[in-house]
C-alpha positions as CSV (number, residue, x, y, z in Angstrom):
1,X,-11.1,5.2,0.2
2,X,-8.5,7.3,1.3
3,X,-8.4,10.0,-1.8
4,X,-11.1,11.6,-3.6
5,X,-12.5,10.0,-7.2
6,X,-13.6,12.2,-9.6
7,X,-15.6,10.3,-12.6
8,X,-16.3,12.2,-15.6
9,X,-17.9,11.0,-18.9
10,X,-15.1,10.9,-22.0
11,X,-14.3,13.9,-23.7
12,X,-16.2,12.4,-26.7
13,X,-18.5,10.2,-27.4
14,X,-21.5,8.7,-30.1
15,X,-24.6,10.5,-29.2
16,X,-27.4,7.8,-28.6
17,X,-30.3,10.0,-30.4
18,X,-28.1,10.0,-33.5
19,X,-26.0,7.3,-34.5
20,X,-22.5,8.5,-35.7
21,X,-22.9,11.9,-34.4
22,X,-20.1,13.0,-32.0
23,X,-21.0,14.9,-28.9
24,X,-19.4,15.6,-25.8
25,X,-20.8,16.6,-22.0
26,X,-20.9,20.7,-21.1
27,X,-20.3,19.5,-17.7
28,X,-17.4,16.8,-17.7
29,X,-15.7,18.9,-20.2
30,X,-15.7,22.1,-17.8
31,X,-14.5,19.7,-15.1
32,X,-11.6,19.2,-17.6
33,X,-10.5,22.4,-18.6
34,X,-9.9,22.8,-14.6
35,X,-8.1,19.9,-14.4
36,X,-6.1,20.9,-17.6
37,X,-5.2,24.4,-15.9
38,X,-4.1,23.0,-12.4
39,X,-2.1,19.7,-13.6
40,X,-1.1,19.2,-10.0
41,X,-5.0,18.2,-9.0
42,X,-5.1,15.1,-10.8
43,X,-2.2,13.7,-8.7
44,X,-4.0,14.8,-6.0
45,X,-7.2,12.9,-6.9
46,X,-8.3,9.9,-8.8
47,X,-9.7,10.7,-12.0
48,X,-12.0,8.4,-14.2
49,X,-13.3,8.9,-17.4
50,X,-16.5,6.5,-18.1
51,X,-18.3,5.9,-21.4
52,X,-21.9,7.2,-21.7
53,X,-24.1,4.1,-21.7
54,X,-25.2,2.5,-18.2
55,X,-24.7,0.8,-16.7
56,X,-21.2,2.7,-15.6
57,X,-20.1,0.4,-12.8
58,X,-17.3,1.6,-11.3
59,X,-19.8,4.2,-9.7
60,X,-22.8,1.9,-9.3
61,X,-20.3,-0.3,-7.4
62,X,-20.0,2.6,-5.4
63,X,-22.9,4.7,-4.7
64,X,-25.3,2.3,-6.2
65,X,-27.5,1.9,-9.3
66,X,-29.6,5.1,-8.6
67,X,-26.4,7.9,-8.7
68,X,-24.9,7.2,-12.6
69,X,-25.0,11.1,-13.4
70,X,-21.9,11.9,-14.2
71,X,-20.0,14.2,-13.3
72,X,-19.6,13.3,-9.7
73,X,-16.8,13.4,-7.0
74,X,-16.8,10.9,-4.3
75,X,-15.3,12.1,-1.3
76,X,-12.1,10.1,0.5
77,X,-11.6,10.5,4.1
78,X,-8.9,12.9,3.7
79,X,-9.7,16.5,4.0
80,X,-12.4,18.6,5.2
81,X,-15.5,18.4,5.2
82,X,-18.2,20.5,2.9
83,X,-21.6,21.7,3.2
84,X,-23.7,20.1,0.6
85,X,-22.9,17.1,0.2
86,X,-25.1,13.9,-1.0
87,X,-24.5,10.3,1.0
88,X,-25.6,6.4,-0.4
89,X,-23.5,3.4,0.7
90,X,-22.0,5.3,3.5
91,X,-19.7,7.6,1.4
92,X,-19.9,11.2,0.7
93,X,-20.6,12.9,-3.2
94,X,-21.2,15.9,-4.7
95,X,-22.9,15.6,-8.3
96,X,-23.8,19.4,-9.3
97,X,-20.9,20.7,-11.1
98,X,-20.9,24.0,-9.8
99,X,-20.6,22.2,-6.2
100,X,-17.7,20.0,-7.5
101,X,-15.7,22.9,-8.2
102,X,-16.2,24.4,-5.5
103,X,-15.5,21.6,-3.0
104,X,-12.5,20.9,-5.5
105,X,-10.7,24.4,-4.1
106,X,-11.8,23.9,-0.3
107,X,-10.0,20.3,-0.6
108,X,-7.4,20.8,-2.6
109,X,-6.7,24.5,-2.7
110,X,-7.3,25.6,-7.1
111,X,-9.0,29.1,-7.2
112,X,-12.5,28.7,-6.4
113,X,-14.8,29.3,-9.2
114,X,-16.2,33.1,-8.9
């Protein structure tokens, strides 16, 4: 994998303790509002937005069954390397948002988050 993946949940979605009620994630949706105010990062990156219910396989297929929290950024070969990161299936993630933005501006140059 030669780029990193960013999977976030969608922007909207049926909450699963009450049918028909809309809710959306605090922590995908931050995610977006970066993305939204530096357009250039999501050629930069693969970004996929995955429904809430598991199983969400495009990042089981990746990192496994146990690592479904979303948000999380899989990290390609490209780039440095950060502190903190998490490993399963021999690639690199980071699935704490704070850490995702942060390793978002050492990879790919954004403001870093203050």
């Amino acid at each position: 994998m030669s780029r990193d993946r960013l999977f976030l949940l969608q922007p909207a979605f049926e909450d699963p303790r009450q049918p028909g009620r809309s809710v959306f994630c605090p922590d995908s949706n931050q995610i977006e509002g970066v993305l939204a105010s530096h357009p250039d990062l999501a050629g930069k990156i693969e970004v996929q937005r995955l429904s809430f219910p598991r199983p969400r396989h495009p990042v089981a297929a990746l990192l496994g069954e146990d690592h479904q929290s979303l948000p999380v950024l899989v990290l390609g070969e490209a780039g440095p390397v950060p502190d903190r990161v998490e490993h399963a299936n021999g690639l690199r993630f980071v699935a704490d948002t704070r850490r995702i933005l942060e390793v978002l501006a050492e990879r790919h140059g954004i403001p870093a988050p203050l």
